[in-house]
C-alpha positions in Angstrom: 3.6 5.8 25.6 2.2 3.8 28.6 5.4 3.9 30.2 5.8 7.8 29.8 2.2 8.5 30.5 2.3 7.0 34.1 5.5 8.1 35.1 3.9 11.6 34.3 1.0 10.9 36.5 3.0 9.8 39.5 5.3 12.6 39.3 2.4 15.1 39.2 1.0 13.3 42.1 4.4 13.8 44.3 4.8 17.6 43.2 0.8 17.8 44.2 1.8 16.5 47.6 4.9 18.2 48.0 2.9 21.7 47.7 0.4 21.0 50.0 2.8 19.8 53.3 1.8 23.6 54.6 5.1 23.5 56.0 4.8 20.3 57.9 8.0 17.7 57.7 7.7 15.7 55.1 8.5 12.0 54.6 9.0 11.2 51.0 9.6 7.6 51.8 5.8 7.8 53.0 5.0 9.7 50.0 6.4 7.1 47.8 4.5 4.3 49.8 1.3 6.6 49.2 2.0 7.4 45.3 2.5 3.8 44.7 -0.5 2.5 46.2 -2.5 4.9 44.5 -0.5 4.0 41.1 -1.3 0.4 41.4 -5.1 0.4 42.3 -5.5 3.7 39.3 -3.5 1.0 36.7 -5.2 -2.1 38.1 -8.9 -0.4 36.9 -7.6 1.2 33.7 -5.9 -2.1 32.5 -9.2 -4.0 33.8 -10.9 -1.9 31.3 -8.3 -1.9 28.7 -7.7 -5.5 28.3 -11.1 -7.0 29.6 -14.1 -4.7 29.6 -13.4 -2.5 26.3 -13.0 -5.8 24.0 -15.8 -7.4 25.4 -17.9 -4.3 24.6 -16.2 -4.2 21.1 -16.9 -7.8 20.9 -20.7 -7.8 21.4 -21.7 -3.9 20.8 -23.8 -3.9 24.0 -23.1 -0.6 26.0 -25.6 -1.5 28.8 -23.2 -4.5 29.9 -20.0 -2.9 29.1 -21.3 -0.4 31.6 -22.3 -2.9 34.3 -19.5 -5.3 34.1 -17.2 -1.9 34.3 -18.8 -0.3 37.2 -19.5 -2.5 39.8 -15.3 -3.9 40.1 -14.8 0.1 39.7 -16.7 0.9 42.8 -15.7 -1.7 44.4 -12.1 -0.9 43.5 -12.0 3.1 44.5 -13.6 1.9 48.1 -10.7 0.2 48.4 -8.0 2.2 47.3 -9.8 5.0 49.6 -9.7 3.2 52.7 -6.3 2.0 51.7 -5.2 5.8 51.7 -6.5 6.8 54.9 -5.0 3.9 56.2 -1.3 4.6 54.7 -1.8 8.6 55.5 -3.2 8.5 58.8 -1.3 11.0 60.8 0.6 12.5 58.2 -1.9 13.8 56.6 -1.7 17.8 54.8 -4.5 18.7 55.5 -6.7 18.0 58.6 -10.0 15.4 57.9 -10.0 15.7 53.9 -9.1 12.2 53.4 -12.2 11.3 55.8 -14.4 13.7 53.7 -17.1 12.6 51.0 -14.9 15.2 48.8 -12.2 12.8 48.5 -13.9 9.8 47.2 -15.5 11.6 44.5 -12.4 13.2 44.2 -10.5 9.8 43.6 -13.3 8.7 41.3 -13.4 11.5 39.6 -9.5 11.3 38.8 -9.8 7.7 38.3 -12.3 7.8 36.0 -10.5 10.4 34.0 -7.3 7.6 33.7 -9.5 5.5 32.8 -11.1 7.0 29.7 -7.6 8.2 28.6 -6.1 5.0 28.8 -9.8 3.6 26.8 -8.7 5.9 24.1 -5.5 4.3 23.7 -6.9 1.3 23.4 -9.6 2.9 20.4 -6.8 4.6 18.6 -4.5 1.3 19.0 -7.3 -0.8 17.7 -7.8 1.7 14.9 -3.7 2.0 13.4 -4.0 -2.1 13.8 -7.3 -2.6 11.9 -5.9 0.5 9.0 -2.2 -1.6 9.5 -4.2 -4.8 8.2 -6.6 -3.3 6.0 -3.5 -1.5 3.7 -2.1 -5.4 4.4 -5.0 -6.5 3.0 -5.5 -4.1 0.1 -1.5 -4.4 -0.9 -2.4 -8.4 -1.1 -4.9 -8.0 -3.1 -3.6 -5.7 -5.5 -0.7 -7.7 -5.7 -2.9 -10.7 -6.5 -4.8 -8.7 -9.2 -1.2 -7.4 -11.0 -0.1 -11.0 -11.2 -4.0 -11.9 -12.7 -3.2 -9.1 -15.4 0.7 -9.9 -16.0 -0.6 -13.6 -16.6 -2.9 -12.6 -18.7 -0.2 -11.4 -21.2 1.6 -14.5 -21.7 -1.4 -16.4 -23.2 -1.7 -13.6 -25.2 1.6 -13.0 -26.4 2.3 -16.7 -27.2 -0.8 -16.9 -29.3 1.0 -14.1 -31.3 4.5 -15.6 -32.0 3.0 -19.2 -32.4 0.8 -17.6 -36.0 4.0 -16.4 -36.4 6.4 -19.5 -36.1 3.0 -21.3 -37.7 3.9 -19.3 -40.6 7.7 -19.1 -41.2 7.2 -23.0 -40.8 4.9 -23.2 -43.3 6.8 -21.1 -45.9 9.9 -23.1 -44.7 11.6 -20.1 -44.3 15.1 -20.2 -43.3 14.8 -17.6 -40.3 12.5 -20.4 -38.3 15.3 -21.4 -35.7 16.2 -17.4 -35.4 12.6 -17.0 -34.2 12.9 -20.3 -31.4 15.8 -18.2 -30.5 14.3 -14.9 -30.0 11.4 -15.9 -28.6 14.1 -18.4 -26.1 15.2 -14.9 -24.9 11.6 -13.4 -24.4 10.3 -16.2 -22.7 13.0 -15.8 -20.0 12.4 -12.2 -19.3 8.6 -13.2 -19.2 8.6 -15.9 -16.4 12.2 -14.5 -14.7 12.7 -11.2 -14.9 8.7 -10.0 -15.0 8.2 -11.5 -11.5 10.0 -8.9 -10.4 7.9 -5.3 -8.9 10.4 -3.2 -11.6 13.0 -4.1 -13.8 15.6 -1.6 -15.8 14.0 -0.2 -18.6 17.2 -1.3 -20.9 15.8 -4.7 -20.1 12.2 -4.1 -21.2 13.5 -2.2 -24.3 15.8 -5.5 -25.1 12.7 -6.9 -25.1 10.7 -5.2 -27.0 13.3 -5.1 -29.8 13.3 -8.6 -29.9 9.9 -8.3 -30.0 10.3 -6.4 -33.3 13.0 -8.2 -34.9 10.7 -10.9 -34.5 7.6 -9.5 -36.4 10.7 -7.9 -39.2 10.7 -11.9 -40.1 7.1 -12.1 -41.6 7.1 -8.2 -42.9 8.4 -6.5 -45.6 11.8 -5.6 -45.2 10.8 -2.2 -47.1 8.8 -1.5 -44.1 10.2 1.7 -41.8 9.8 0.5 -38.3 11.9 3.5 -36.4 13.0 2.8 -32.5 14.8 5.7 -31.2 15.9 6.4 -27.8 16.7 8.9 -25.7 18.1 9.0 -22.4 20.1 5.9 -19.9 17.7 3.7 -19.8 19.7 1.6 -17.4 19.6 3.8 -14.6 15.7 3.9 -14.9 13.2 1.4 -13.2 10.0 0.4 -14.6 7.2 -1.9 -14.6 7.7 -4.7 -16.6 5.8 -5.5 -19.6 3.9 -2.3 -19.7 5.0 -1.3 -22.6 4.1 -3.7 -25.3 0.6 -3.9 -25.3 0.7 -0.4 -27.9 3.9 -2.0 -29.7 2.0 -5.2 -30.1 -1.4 -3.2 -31.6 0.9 -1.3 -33.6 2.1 -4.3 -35.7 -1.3 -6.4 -35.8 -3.7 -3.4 -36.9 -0.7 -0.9 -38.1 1.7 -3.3 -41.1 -0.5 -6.6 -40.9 -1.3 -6.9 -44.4 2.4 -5.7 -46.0 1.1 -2.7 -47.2 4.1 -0.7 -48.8 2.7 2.4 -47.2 2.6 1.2 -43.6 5.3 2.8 -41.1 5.7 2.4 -37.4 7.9 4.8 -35.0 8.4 4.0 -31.3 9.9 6.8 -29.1 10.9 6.5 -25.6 12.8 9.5 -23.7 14.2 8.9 -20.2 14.7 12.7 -18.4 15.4 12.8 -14.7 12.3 11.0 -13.2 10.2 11.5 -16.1 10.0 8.8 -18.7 8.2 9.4 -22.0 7.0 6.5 -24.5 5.6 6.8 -27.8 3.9 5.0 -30.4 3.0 6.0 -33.9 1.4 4.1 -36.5 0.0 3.7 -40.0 -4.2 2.2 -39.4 -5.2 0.0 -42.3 -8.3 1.4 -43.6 -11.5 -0.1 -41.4 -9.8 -0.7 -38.5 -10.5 -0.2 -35.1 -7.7 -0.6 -32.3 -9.5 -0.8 -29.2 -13.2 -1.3 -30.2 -12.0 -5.2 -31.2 -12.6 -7.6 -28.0 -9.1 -9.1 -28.0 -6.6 -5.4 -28.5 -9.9 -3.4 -26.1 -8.8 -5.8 -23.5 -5.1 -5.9 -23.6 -5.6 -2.1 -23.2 -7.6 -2.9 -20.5 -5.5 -4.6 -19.0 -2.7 -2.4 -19.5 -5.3 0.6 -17.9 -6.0 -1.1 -14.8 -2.0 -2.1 -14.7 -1.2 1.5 -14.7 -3.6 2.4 -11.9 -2.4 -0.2 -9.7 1.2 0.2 -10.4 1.4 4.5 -11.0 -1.5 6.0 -9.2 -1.3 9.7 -10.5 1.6 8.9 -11.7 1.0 8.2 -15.6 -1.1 10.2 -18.0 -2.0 8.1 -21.3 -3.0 9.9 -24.2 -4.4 8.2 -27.3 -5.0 9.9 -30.9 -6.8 7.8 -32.9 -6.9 9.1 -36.4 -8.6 7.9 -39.7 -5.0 7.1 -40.9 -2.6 6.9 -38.2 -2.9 6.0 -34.4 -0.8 7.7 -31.8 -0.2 6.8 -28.1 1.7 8.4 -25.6 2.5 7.1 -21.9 4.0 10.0 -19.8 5.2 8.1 -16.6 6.3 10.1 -13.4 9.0 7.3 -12.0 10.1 7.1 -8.4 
């Protein structure tokens, strides 16, 4: 932009002089001589005031010395330029005494000034796209550092989960024990591998939540309906990873806990074009409260502020809670 915008100006300043010869014969190696000189000692104040004056001034806020420390190489700077102009157009001049007259140093000034300002505001809106450029950089680093706070968050929870459960099957010497070391083996890896990751294919987040499930099928009643449907190729669909078991995990601690022979649990998701819709339906034991409970209200905190950070205005989360049954559904608009 630098580059174009003083080529501009010396090129308007050659057409200037070109129009004003009145005829005369015209030297444009003499005219080049001229448009340089006046180029150089027109870049020499801007940049002056581009890479010295303005970040001092930006540096201390004090306008008063800005103005001084500006000024006086300014003045000092046009006085020279003029006397270097009636020196290199003596004689060839277009038009008779005008570069002896008062009317051309405040005419140079004037135009000098002018650069000078322009090329200041470069410098403002320069300043301005680098402080925005860093303060995105900034925000980016710190979402980023707030996302892995909230995904790490998960694991502790998670673990404390499966571990009643292994606690358990171990207890009751059940048989399935090492099927459990196993699944959880598998989940483990797509926790600390795969979740590092900014999106994952969704068929890898659903292999995970059905290992999820399989996993709590071990301490339940095999009477139980626990329904997973799916519609759509989840493979060619990205998503965020971990975000959706938060809802499957409430589902099976506040929806089946107890083994009751009337508790049910149906998990949807539908994957259409860049749309993908999940569902979770459960049975509610009688008395309980999902998300009023400090330990599921903030894994749906969690998953809340995950959402924000990772879909703004791209999700909408509905939640039906219902004296027998709780309902969620995550509508997520995917890139």
């Amino acid at each position: 932009m630098h580059l174009s915008f003083w080529w501009v100006y010396l090129s308007f300043f050659l057409y200037q002089v070109s129009q004003f010869r009145q005829g005369r014969d015209y030297d444009w190696g003499q005219a080049l001589v001229h448009g340089g000189s006046q180029l150089a000692f027109t870049m020499l104040i801007a940049y002056l005031n581009y890479f010295i004056f303005l970040p001092r001034w930006l540096a201390h806020k004090n306008f008063s010395r800005y103005l001084l420390e500006f000024l006086i190489p300014f003045i000092f700077l046009i006085t020279v330029r003029v006397h270097v102009q009636r020196y290199l157009v003596d004689g060839y001049t277009y038009r008779e005494g005008f570069f002896y007259s008062p009317f051309f140093t405040v005419q140079v000034a004037a135009v000098t000034l002018f650069i000078v300002i322009f090329v200041g505001m470069l410098r403002f809106a320069k300043d301005w796209f680098e402080l925005d450029a860093k303060k995105k950089e900034v925000e980016n680093e710190k979402l980023t550092a707030e996302l892995n706070f909230l995904k790490a968050q998960i694991n502790p929870h998670f673990l404390f989960n499966t571990l009643n459960n292994l606690y358990y099957l171990a207890y009751t010497q059940s048989p399935n024990t090492t099927e459990v070391i196993e699944k959880l083996s598998q989940m483990m890896r797509y926790m600390i591998y795969d979740s590092n990751h900014e999106k994952v294919p969704l068929s890898k987040e659903i292999a995970y939540m059905e290992n999820y499930i399989s996993l709590e099928r071990l301490r339940l009643n095999d009477e139980i309906p626990i329904n997973f449907k799916i519609e759509g190729n989840p493979q060619e669909v990205l998503v965020v990873p971990l975000i959706f078991i938060t809802f499957l995990e409430n589902a099976f601690k506040h929806g089946v806990s107890n083994n009751n022979p009337n508790a049910w649990i149906n998990i949807f998701i539908q994957i259409n074009c860049r749309q993908c819709v999940y569902r979770v339906e459960n049975s509610k034991l009688s008395n309980t409260q999902l998300v009023t409970g400090n330990k599921s209200g903030i894994g749906l905190q969690n998953l809340k502020r995950r959402l924000e950070l990772s879909y703004p205005n791209q999700y909408k989360l509905q939640i039906n809670d219902q004296p027998d049954r709780y309902e969620v559904a995550l509508n997520l608009t995917l890139a």
